[in-house]
C-alpha positions in Angstrom: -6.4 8.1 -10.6 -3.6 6.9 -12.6 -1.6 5.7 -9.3 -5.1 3.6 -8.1 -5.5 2.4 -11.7 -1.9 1.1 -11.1 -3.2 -0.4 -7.9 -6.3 -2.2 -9.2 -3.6 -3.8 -11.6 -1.7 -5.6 -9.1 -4.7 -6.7 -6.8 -6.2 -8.5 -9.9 -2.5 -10.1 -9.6 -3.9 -11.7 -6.3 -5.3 -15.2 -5.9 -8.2 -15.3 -4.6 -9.5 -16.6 -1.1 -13.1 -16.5 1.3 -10.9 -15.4 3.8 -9.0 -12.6 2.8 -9.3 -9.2 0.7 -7.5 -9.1 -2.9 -6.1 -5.9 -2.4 -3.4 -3.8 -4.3 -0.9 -0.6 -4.0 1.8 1.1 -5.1 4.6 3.5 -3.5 5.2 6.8 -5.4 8.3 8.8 -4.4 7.7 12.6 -5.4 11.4 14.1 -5.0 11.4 16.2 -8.1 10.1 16.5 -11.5 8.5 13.1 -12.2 7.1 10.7 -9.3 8.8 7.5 -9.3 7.4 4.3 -8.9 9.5 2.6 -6.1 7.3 -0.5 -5.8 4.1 -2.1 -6.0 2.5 -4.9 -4.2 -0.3 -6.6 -3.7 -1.9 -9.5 -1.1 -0.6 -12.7 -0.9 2.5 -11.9 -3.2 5.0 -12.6 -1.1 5.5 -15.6 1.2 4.1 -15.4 5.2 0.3 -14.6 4.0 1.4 -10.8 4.0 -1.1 -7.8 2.6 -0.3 -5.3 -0.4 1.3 -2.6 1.6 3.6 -4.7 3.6 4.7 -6.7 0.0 5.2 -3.6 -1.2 7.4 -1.4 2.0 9.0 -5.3 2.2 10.5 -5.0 -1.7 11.5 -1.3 -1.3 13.3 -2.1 1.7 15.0 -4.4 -0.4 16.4 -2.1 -2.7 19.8 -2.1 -2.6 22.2 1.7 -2.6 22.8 1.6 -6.3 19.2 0.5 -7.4 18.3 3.8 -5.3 20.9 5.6 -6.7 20.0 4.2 -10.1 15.8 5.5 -9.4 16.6 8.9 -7.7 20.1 10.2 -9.4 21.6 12.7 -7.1 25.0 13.8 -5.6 24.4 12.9 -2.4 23.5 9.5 -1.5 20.1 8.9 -0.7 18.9 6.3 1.9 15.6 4.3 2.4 14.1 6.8 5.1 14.9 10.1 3.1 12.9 8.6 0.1 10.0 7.7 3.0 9.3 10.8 3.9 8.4 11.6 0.1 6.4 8.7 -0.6 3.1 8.1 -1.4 1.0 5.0 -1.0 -2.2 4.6 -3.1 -4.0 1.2 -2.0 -7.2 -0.5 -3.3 -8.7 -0.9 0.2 -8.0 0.8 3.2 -4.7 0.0 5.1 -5.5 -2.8 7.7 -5.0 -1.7 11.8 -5.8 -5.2 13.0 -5.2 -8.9 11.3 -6.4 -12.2 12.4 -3.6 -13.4 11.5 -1.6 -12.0 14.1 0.6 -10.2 11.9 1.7 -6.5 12.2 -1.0 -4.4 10.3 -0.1 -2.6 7.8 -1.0 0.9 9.1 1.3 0.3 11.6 4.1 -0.5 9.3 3.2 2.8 7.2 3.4 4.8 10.1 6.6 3.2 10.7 7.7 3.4 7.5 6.7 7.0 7.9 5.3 7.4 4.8 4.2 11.2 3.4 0.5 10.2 2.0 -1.7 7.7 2.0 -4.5 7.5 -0.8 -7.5 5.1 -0.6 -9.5 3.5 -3.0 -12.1 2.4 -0.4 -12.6 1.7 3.2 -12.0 -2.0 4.6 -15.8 -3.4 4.6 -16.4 -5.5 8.5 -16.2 -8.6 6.2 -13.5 -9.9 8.8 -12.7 -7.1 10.9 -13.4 -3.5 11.9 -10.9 -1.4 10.6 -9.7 1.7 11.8 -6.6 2.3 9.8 -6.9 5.7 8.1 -7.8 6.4 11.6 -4.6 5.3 12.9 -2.7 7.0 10.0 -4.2 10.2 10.5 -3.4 10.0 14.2 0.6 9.7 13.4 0.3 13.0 10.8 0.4 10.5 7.5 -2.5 12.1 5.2 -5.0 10.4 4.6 -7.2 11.1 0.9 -10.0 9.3 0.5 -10.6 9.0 -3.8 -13.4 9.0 -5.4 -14.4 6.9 -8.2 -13.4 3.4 -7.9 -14.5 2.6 -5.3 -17.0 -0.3 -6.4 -14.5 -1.7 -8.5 -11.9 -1.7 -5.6 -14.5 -3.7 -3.4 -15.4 -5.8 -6.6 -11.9 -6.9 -6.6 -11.2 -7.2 -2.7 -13.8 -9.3 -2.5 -13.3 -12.0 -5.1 -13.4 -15.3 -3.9 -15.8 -14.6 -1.2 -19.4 -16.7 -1.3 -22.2 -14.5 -2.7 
């Protein structure tokens, strides 16, 4: 819960809007001995009306060698796609598989990412959409762990700004 706690945080972060979920998540890198925070995200962060999980796969990606080196001290160098297939995503709301936008979804750039495990707060409501993402996760061989106990407050949050 800790990780989805962590998650929560950052879509509070998010401004508000009647078109869109608030929506928050973090990437945990499990190596060895302590997970490692590689980055956190959350809707509407970064510039291009972009969700949680792509802010958050767009400012790891950004990492440069020696900030990786710096996270995850080792002999070897280790690149972007070794730490991937260690990584953990926990998200407020389930990882989108379609956007009105007409932006990528975000499932599909976790299963491009190839990312180890994906943890959900709680499933995308049809507010906009019907969302098939832990579907489409589950299909590539990402995890998928559904987590129980916040899930009212993660749809609280997701859905602030929407009319009553």
């Amino acid at each position: 819960m800790r990780y989805l706690t962590l998650a929560l945080a950052e879509a509070k972060k998010c401004t508000p809007s009647p078109t869109a979920f608030c929506v928050g998540c973090v990437l945990v890198v499990r190596l060895s001995g302590e997970p490692t925070i590689l980055a956190t995200g959350y809707s509407r962060e970064l510039v291009g009306n972009t969700h949680a999980e792509a802010n958050a796969l767009a400012k790891a990606q950004s990492l440069s060698a020696d900030q990786l080196s710096s996270l995850f001290p080792r002999s070897t160098p280790i690149s972007f796609n070794d730490i991937m297939a260690h990584t953990d995503i926990y998200t407020t709301l389930e990882p989108c598989s379609v956007r009105t936008s007409g932006l990528a979804p975000c499932a599909n750039a976790l299963i491009a990412a190839k990312v180890k495990r994906c943890f959900i707060g709680a499933g995308e409501p049809d507010d906009f959409v019907t969302c098939e993402g832990a579907r489409k996760l589950q299909d590539a061989g990402i995890e998928v762990i559904w987590l129980e106990g916040l899930k009212a407050e993660c749809l609280a949050v997701a859905r602030r700004g929407h009319e009553a």
